[in-house]
N, CA and C atoms as a LAMMPS dump frame, in Angstrom:
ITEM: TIMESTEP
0
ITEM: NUMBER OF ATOMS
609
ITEM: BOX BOUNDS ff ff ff
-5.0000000000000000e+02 5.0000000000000000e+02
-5.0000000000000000e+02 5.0000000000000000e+02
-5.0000000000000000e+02 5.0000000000000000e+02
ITEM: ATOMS id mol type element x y z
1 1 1 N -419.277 -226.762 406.605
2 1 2 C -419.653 -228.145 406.263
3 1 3 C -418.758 -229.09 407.03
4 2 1 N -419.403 -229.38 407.881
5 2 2 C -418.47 -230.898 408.394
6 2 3 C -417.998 -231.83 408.012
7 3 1 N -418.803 -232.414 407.365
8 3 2 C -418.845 -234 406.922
9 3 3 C -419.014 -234.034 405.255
10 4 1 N -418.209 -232.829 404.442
11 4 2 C -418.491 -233.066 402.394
12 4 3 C -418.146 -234.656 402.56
13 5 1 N -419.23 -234.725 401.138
14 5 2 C -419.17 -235.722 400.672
15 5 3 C -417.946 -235.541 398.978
16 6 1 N -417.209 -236.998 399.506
17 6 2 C -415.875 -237.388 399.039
18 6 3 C -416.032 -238.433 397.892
19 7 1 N -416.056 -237.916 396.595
20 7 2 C -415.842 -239.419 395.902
21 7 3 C -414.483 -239.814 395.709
22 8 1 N -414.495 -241.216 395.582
23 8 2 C -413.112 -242.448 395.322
24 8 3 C -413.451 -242.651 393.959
25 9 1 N -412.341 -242.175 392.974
26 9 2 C -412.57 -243.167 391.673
27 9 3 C -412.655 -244.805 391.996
28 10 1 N -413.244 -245.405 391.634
29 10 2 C -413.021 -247.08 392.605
30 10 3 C -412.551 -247.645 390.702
31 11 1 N -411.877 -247.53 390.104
32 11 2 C -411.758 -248.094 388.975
33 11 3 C -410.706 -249.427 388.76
34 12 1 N -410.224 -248.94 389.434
35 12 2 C -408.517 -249.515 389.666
36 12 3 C -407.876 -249.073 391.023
37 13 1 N -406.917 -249.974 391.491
38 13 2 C -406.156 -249.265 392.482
39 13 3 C -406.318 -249.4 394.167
40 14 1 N -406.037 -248.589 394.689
41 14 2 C -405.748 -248.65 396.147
42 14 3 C -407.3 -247.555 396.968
43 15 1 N -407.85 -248.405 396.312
44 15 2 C -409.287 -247.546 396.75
45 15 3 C -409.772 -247.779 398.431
46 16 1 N -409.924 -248.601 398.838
47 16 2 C -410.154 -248.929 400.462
48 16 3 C -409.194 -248.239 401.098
49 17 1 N -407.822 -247.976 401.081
50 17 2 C -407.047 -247.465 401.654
51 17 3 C -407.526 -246.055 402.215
52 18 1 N -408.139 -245.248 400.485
53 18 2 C -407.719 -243.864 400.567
54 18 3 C -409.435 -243.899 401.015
55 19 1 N -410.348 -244.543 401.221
56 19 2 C -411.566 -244.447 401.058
57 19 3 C -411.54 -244.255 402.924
58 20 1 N -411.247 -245.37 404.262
59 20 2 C -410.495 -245.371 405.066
60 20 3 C -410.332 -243.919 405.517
61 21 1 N -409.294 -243.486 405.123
62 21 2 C -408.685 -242.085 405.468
63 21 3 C -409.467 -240.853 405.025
64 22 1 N -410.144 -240.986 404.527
65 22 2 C -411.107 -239.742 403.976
66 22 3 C -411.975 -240.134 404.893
67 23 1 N -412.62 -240.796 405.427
68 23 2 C -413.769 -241.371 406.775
69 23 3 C -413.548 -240.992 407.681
70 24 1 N -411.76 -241.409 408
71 24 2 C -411.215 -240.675 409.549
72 24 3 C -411.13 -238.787 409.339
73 25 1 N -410.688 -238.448 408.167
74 25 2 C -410.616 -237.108 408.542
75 25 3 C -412.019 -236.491 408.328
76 26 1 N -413.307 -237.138 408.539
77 26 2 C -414.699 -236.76 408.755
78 26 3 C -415.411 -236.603 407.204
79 27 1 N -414.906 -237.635 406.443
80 27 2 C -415.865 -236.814 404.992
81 27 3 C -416.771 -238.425 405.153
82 28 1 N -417.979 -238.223 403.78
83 28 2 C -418.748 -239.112 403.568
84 28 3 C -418.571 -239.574 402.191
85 29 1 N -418.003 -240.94 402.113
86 29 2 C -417.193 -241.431 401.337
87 29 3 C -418.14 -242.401 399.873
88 30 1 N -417.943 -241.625 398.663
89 30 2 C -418.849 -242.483 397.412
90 30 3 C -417.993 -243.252 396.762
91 31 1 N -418.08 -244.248 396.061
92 31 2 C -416.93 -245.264 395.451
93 31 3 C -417.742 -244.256 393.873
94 32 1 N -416.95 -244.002 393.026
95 32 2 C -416.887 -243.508 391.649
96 32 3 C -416.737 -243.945 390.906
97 33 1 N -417.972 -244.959 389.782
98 33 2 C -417.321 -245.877 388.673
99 33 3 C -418.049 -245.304 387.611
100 34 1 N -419.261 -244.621 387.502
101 34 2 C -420.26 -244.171 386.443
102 34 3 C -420.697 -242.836 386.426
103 35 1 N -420.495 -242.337 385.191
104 35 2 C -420.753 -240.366 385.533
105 35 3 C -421.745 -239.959 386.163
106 36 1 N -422.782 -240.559 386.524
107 36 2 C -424.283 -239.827 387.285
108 36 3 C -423.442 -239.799 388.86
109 37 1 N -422.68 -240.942 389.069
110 37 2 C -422.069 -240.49 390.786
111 37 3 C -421.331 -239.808 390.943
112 38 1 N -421.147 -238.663 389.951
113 38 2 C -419.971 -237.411 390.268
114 38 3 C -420.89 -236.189 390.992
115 39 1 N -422.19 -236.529 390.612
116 39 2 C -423.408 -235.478 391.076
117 39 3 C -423.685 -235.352 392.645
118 40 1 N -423.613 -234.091 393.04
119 40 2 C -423.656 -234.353 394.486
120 40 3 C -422.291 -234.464 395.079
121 41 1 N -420.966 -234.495 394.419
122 41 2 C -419.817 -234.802 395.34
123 41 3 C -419.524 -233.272 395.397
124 42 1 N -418.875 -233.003 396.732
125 42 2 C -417.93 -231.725 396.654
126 42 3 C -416.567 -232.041 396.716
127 43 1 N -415.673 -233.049 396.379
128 43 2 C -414.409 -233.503 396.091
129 43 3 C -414.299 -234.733 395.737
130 44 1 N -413.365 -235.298 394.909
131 44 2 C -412.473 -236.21 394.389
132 44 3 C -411.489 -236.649 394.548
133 45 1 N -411.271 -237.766 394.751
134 45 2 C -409.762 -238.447 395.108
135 45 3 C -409.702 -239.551 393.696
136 46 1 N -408.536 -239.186 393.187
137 46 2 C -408.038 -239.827 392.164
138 46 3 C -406.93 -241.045 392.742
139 47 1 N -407.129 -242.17 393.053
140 47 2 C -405.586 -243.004 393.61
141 47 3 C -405.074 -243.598 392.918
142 48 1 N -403.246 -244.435 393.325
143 48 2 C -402.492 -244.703 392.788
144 48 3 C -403.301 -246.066 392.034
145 49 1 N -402.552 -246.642 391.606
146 49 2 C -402.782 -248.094 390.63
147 49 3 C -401.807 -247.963 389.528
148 50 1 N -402.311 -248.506 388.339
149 50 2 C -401.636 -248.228 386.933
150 50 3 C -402.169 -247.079 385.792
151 51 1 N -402.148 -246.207 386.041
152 51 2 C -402.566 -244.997 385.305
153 51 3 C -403.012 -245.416 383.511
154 52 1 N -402.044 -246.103 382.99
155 52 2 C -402.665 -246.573 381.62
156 52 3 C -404.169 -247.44 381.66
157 53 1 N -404.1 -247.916 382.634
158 53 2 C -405.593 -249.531 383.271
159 53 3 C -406.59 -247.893 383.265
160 54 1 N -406.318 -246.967 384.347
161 54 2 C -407.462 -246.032 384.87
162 54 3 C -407.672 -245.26 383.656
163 55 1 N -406.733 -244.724 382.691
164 55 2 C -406.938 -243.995 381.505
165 55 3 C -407.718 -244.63 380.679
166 56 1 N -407.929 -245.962 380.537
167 56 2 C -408.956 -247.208 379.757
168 56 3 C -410.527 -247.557 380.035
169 57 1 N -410.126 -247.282 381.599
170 57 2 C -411.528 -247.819 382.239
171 57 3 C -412.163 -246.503 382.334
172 58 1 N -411.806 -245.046 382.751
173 58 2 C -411.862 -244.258 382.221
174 58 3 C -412.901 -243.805 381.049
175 59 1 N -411.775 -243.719 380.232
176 59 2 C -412.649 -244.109 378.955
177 59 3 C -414.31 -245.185 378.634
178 60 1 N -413.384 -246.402 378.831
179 60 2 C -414.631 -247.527 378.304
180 60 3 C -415.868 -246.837 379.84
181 61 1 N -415.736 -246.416 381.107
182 61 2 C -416.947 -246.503 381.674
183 61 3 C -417.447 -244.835 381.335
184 62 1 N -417 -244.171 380.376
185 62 2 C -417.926 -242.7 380.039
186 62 3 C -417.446 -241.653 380.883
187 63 1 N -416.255 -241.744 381.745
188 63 2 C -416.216 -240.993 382.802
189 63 3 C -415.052 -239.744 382.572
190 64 1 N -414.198 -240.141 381.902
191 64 2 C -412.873 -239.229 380.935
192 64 3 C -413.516 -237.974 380.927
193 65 1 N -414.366 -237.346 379.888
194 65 2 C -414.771 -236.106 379.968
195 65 3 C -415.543 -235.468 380.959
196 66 1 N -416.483 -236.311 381.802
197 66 2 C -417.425 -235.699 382.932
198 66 3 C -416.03 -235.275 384.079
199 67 1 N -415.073 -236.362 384.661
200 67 2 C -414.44 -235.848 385.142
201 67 3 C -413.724 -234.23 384.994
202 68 1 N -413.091 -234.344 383.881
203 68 2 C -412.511 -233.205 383.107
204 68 3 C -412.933 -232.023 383.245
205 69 1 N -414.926 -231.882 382.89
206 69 2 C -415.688 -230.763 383.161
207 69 3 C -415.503 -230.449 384.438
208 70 1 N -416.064 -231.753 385.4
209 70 2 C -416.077 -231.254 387.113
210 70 3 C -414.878 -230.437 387.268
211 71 1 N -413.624 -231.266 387.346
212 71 2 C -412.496 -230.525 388.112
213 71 3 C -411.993 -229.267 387.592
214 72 1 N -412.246 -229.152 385.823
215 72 2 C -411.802 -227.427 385.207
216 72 3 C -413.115 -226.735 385.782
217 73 1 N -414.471 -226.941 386.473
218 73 2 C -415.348 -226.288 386.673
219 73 3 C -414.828 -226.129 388.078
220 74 1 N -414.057 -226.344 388.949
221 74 2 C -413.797 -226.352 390.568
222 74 3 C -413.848 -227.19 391.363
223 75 1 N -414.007 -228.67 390.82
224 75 2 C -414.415 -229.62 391.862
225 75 3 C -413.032 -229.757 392.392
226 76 1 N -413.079 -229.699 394.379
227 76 2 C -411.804 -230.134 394.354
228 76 3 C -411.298 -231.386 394.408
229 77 1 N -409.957 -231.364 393.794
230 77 2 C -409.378 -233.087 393.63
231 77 3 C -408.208 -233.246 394.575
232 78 1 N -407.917 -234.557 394.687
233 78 2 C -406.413 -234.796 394.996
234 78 3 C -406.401 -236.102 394.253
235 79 1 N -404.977 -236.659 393.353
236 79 2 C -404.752 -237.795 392.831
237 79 3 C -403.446 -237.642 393.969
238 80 1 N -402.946 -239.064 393.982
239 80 2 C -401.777 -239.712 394.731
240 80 3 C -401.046 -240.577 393.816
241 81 1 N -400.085 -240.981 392.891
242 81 2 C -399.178 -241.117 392.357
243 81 3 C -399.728 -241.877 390.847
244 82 1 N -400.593 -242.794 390.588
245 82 2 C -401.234 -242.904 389.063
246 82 3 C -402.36 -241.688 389.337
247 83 1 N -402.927 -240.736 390.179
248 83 2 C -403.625 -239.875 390.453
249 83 3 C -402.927 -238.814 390.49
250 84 1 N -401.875 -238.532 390.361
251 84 2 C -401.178 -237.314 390.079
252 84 3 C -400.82 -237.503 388.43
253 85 1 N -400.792 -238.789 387.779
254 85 2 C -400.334 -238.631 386.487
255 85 3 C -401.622 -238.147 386.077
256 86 1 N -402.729 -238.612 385.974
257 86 2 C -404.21 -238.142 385.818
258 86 3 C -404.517 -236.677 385.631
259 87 1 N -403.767 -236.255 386.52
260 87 2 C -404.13 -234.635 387.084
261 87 3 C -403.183 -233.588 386.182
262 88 1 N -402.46 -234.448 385.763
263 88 2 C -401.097 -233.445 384.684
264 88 3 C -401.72 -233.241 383.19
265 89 1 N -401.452 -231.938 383.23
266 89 2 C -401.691 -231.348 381.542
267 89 3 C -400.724 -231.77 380.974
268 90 1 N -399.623 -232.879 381.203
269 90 2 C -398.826 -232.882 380.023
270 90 3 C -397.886 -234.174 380.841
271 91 1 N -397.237 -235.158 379.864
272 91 2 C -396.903 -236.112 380.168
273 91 3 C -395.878 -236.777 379.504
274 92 1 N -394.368 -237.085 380.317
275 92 2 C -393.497 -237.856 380.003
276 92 3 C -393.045 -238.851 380.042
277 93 1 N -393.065 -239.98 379.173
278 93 2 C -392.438 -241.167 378.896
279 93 3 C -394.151 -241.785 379.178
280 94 1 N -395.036 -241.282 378.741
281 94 2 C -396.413 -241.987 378.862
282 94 3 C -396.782 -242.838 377.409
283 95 1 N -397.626 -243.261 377.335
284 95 2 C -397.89 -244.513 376.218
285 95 3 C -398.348 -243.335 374.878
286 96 1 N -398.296 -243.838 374
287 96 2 C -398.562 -243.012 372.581
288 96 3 C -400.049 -242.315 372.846
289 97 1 N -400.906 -243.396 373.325
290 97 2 C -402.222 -243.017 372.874
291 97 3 C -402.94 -242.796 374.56
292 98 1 N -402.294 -242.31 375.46
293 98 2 C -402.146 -242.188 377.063
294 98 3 C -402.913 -240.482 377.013
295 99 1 N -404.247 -240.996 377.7
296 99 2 C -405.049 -239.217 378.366
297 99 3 C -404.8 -239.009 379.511
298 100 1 N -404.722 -237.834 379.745
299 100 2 C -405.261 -237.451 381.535
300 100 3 C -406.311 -236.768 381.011
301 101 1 N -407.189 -236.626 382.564
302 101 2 C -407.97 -235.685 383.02
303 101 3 C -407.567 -234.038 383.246
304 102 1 N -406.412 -233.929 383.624
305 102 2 C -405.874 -232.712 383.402
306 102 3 C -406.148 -231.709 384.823
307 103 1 N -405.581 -230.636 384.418
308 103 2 C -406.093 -229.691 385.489
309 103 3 C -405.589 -229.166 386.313
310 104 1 N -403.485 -229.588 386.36
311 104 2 C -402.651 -228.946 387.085
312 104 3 C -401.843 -228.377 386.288
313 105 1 N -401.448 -227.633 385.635
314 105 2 C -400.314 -227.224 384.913
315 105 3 C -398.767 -227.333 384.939
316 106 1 N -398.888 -228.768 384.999
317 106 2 C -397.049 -229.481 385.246
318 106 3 C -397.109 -230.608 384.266
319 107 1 N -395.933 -230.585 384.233
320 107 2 C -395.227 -232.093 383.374
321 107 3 C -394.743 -233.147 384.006
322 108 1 N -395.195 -234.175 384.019
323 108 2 C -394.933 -235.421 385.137
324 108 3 C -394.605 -236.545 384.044
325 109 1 N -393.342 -236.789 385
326 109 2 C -392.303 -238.318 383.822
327 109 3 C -393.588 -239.465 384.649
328 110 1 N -394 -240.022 384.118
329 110 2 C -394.493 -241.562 384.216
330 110 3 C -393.429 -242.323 384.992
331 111 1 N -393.485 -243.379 385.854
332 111 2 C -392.63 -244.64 386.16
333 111 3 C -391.345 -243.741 386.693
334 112 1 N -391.002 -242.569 387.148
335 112 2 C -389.608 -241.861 386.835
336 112 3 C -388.712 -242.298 387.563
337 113 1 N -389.374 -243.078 389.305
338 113 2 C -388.521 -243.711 390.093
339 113 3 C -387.965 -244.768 389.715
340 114 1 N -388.991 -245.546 388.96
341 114 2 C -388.221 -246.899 388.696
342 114 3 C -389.384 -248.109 388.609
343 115 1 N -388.757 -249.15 388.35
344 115 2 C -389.982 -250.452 388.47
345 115 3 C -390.583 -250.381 389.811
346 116 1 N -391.576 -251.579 389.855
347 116 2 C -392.171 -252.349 391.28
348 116 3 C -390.951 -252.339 392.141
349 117 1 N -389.654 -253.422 391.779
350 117 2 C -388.753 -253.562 392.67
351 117 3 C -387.83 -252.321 393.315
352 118 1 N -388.016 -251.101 392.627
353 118 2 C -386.99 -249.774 392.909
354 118 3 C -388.183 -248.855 393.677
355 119 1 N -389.129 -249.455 394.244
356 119 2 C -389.763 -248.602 395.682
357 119 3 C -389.317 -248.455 396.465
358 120 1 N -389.117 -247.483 397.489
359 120 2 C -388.125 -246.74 398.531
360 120 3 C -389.299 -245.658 399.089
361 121 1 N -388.824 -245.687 400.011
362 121 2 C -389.186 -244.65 401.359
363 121 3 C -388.328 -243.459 401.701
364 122 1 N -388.65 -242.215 401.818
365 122 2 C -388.198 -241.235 401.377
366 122 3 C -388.571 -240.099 402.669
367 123 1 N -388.402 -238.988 403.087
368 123 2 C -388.618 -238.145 403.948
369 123 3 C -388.837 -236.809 403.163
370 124 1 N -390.331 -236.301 403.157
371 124 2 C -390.93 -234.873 402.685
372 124 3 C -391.099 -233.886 403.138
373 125 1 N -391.224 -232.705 403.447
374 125 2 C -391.557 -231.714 404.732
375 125 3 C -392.444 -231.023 403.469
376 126 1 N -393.671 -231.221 403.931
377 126 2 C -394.885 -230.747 403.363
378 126 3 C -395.834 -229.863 404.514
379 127 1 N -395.344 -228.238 404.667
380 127 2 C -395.904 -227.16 404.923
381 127 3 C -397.326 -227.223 405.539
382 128 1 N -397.473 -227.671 404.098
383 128 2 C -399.325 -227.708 403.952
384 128 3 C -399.734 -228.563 405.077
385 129 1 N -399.222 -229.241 405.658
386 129 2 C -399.533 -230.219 406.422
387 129 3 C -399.023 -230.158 407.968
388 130 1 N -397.932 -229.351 408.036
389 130 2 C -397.553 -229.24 409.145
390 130 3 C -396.107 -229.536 409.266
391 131 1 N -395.361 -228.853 410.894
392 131 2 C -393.993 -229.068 410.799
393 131 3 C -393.11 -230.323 410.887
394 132 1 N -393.668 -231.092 411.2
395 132 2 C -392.659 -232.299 411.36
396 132 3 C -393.228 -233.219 409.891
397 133 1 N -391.755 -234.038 409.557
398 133 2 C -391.988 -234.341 408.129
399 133 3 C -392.566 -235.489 407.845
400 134 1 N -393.615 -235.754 407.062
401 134 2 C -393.924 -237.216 406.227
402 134 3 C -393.4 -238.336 406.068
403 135 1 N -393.411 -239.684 406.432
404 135 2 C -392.487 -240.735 405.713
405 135 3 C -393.661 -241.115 404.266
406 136 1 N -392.591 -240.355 403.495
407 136 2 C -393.45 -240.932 402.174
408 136 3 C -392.708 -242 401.645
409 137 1 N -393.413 -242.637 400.805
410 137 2 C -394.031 -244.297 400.035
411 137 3 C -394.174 -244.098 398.661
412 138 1 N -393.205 -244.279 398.267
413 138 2 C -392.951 -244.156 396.362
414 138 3 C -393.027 -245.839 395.837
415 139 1 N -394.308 -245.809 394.8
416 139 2 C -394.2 -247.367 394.516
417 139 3 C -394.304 -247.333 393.083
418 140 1 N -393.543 -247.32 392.119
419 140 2 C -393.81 -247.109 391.087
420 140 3 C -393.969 -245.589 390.493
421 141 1 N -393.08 -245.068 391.34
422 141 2 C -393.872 -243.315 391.393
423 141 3 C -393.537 -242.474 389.786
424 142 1 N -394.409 -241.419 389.569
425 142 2 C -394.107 -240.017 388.741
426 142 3 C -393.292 -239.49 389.374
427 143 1 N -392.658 -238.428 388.779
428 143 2 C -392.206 -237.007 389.269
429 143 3 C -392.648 -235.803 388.485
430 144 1 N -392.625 -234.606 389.269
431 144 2 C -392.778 -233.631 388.555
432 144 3 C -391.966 -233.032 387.365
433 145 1 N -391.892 -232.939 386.729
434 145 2 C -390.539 -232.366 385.705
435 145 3 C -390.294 -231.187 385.544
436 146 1 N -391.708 -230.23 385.331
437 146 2 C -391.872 -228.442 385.269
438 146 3 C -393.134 -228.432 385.852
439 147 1 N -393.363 -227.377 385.808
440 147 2 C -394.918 -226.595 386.528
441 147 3 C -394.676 -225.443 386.01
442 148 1 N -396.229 -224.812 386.023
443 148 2 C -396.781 -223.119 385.637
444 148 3 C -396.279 -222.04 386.39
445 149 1 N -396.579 -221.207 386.31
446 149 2 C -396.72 -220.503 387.231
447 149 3 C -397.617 -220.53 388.399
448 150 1 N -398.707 -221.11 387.758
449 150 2 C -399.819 -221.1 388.718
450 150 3 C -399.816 -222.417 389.699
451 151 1 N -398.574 -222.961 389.627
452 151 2 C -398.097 -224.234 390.274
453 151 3 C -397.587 -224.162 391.747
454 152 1 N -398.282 -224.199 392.804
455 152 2 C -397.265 -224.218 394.178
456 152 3 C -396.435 -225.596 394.235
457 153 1 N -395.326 -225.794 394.758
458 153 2 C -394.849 -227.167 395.113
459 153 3 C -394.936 -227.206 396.316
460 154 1 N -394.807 -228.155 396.702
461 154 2 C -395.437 -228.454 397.966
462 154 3 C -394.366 -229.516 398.653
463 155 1 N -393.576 -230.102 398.483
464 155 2 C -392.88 -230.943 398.646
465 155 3 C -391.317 -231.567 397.184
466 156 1 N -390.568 -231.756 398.261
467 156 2 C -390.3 -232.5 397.33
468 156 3 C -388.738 -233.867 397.953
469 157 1 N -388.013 -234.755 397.04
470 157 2 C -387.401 -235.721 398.245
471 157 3 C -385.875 -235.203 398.747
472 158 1 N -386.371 -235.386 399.589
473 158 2 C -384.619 -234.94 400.355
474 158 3 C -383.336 -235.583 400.337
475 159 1 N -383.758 -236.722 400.227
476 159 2 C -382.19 -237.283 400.4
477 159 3 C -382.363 -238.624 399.133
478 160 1 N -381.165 -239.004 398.923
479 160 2 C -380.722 -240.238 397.693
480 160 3 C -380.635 -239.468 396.382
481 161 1 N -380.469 -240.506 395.499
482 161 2 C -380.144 -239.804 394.211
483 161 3 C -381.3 -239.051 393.417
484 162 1 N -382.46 -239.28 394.31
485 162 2 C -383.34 -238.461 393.372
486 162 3 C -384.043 -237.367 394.241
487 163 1 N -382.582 -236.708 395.132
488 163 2 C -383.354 -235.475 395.812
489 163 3 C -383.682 -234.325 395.247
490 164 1 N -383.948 -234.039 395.759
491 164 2 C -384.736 -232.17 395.087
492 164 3 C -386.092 -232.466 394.011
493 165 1 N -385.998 -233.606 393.454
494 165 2 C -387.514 -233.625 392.731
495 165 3 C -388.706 -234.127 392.821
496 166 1 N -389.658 -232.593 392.668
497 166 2 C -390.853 -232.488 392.493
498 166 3 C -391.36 -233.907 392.91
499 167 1 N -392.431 -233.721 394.34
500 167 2 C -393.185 -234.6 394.549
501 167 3 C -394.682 -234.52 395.16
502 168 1 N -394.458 -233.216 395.179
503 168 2 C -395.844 -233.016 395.725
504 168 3 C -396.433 -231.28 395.137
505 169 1 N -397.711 -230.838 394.69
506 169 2 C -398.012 -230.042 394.045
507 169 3 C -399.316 -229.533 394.201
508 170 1 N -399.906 -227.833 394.311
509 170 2 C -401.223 -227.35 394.109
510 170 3 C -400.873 -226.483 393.378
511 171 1 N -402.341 -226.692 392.574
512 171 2 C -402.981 -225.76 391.954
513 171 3 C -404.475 -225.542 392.224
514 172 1 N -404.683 -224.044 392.871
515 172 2 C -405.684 -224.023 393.368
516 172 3 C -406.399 -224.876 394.151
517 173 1 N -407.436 -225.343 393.936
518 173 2 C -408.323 -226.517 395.003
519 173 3 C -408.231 -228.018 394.466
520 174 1 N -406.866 -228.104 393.439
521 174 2 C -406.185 -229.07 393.171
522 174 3 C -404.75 -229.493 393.567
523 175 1 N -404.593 -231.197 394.675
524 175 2 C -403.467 -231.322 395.092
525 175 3 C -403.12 -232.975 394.518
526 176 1 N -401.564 -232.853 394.302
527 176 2 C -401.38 -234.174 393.518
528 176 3 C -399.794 -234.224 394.706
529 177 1 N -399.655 -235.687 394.832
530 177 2 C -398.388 -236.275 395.411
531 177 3 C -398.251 -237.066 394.591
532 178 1 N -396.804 -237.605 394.747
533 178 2 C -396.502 -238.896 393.566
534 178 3 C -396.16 -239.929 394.388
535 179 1 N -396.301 -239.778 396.051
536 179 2 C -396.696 -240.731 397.118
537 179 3 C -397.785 -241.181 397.481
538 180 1 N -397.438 -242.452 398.206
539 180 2 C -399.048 -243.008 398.96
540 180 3 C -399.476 -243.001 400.091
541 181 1 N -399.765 -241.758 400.738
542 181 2 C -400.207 -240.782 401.938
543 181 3 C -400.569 -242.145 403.003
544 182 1 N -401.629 -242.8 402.112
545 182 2 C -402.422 -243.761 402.538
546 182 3 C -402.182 -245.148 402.974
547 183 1 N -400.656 -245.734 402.583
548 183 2 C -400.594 -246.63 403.18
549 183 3 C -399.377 -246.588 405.061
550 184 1 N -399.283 -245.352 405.189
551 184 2 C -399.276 -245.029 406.139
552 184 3 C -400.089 -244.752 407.437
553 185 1 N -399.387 -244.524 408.154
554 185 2 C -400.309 -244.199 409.607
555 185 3 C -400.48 -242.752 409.516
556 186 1 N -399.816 -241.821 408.705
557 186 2 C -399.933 -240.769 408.375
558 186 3 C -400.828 -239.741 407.32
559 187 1 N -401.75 -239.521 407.881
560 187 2 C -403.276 -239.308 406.867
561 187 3 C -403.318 -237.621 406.769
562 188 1 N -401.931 -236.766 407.307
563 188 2 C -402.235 -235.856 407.539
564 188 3 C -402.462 -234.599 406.245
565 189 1 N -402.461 -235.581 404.782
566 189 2 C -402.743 -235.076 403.541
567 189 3 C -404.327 -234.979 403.095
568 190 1 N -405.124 -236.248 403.778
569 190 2 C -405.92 -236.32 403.485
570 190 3 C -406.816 -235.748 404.557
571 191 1 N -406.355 -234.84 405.414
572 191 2 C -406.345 -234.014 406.338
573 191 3 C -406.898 -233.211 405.829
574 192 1 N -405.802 -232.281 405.032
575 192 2 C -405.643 -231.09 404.41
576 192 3 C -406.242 -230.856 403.089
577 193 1 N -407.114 -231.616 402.574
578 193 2 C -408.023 -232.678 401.262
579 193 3 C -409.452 -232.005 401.905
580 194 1 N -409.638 -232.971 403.315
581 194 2 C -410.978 -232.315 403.689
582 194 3 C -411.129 -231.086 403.922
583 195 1 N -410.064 -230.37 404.417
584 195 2 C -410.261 -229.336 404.965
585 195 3 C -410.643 -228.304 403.781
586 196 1 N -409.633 -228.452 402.827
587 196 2 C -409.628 -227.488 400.906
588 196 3 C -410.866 -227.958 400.769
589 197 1 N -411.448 -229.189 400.924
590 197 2 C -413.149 -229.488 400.452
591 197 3 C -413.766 -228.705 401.203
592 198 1 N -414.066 -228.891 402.318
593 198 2 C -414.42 -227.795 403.48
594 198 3 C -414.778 -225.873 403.07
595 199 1 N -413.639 -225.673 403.193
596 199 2 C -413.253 -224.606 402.344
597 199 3 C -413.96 -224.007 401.066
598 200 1 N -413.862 -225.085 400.391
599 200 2 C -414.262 -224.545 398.685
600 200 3 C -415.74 -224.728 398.961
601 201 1 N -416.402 -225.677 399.383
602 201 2 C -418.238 -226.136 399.908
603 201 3 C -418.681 -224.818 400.221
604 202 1 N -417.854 -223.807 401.24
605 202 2 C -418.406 -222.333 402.151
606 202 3 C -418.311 -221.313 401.337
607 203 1 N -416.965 -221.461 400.15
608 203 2 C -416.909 -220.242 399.517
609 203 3 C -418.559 -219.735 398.717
């Protein structure tokens, strides 16, 4: 399959960005606001924003459980940093009455970097992607806290006070960063997005 077709949650968030970069690495791109447009996608991109706003709208537009089915049924996903909180079975320092969609088997702190003003730029060496390293873009970011077994990590930050943790993660034909791939010149995640779509479409 050349060209899977890619849905964008468009609910909230940094949707043109990641919508953009899924175009360049050859997919055919659906904006995602109502459960009948999950039909027909062979992947999902969950993006950053405010994860409590997307857990609401979520909800109020019917889409919370259809998601849920798709991705525990195989759809593949990637969320990027309120899209990686999304993607976690389990959640720290999140609001009382705060859902995900679920579907990676890790524990992710909410907010863990810090406010709006404590965003920083960071250096990743993400495998999956190739040898020379990422400038990743933490804006408000998660971190990982634990993972399964069935958890690869995939990354994580190298240098400052919050090196060594968890920032990037698969499970199966599910990938979550707690960076924003996308506001870079560097798309080479959403690379590796089409390609796992690719992939899972042939199996």
């Amino acid at each position: 399959m050349s060209s899977p077709t890619i849905g964008v949650l468009a609910l909230q968030g940094d949707v043109a960005e990641h919508r953009g970069a899924l175009q360049r690495a050859g997919a055919q791109v659906v904006a995602v606001r109502r459960p009948n447009q999950l039909a027909g996608l062979d992947g999902i991109l969950l993006p950053g924003g405010e994860s409590t706003t997307i857990d609401k709208l979520l909800r109020a537009f019917g889409l919370m459980d259809p998601l849920r089915t798709a991705i525990r049924g195989g759809l593949p996903a990637y969320g990027s940093c309120a899209g990686m909180i999304l993607l976690a079975d389990r959640l720290v320092d999140g609001r009382s009455d705060q859902q995900t969609i679920g579907g990676i088997d890790m524990t992710v702190r909410r907010n863990a970097f810090g406010r709006q003003v404590d965003s920083f730029e960071s250096t990743v060496h993400m495998p999956l992607v190739g040898d020379s390293p990422m400038r990743a873009v933490f804006i408000r970011a998660p971190w990982v806290e634990a993972t399964g077994e069935g958890v690869e990590i995939l990354g994580r930050v190298e240098d400052g006070p919050a090196a060594g943790r968890i920032v990037a993660v698969r499970q199966g034909n599910i990938i979550a960063t707690s960076f924003h791939p996308e506001v870079t010149a560097d798309f080479r995640v959403h690379d590796a997005f089409v390609d796992l779509v690719r992939l899972s479409a042939a199996s």
